[in-house]
N, C-alpha and C positions, 0 to 999 in steps of 0.2 A: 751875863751881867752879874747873877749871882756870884758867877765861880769868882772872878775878876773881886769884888768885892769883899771874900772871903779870905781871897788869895792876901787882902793889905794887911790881916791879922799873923800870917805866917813870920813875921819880925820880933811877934810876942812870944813867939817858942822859940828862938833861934839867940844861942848864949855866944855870944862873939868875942868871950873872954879868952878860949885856945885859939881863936884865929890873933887874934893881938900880942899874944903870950908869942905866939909862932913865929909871925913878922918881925916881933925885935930883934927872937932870936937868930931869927936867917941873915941879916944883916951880912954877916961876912961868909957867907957859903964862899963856893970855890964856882967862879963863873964861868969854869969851862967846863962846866955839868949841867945838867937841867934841872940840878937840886938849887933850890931858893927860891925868892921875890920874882913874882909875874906881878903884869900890873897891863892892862885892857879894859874890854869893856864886852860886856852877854848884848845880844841882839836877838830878839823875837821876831823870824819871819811870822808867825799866826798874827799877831797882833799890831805891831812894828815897835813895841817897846824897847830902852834898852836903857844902862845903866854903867856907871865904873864897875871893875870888878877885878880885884885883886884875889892872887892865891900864894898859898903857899908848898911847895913840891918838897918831900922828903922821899928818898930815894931805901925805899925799905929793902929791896936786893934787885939785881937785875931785872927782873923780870914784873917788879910788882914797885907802884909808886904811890906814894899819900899825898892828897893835893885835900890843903884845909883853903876852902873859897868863900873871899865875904864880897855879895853883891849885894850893891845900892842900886835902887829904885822909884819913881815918885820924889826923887830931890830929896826926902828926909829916910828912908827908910831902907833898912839893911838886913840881911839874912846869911846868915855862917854857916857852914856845914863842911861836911868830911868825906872826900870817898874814894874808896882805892881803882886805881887802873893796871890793870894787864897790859904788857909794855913789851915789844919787840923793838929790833934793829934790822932796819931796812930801808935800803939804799940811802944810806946817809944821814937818817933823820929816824926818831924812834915814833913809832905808831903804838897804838893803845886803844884800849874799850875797858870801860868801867859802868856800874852804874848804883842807884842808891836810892831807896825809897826816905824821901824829903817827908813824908805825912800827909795828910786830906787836906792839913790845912795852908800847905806848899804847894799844892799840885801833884802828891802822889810818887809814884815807882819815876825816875828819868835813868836815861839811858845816854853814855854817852861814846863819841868814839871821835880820835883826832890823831893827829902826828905834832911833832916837836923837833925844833934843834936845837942849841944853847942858846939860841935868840928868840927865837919864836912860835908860840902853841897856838894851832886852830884847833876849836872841836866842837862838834856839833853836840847839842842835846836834845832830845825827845821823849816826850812825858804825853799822855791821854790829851792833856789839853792844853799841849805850846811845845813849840819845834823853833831851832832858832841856833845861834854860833857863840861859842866865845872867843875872842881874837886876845893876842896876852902878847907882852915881848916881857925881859928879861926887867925888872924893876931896877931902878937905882937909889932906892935910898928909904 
């Protein structure tokens, strides 16, 4: 109950001025890449919470992807953050694992790993205290 609690402060650290800067600019990527606009929603199996959750994919070389992700929670409240994936191609769709310490007052170190294709990203993340998906397709606008 504590952590859950603590966790609603995590909005007040989190600056969602490069996730905004981001999305305008993705607007016109090339949408037979996985570079741009996702647009989904995070689901907490620990807990059953879940929320909109948009990202944005910049494609930093083969092998390695920037995805800036702003998820809402609790109807008013939003958290932005950055973090890189390690990125293969296999069997048709690119797989990847990343992960990125959010801080004590997020929930800590998470861990994530998922596959992609120009339409659509699954990927699971896991953190000490919440496990859980994010489901994305390709944004329009």
């Amino acid at each position: 109950m504590i952590r859950e609690f603590i966790h609603l402060f995590a909005p007040l650290t989190a600056n969602c001025r490069d996730f905004t800067r981001r999305w305008e600019e993705s607007a016109s990527f090339d949408r037979t890449s996985p570079g741009g606009r996702w647009e989904g929603e995070w689901i907490s199996a620990a807990s059953g919470h879940h929320g909109p959750l948009r990202a944005v994919l910049i494609l930093t070389s083969q092998s390695l992807w920037r995805v800036t992700f702003r998820a809402g929670y609790a109807g008013v409240f939003r958290a932005c953050y950055a973090t890189d994936f390690a990125v293969t191609w296999q069997e048709g769709r690119w797989t990847f694992t990343g992960g990125s310490n959010l801080g004590a007052i997020a929930g800590g170190r998470y861990d994530y790993a998922g596959s992609a294709t120009n339409a659509e990203m699954i990927c699971t993340y896991r953190s000490s205290s919440d496990h859980g998906e994010f489901r994305l397709t390709r944004g329009v606008g």
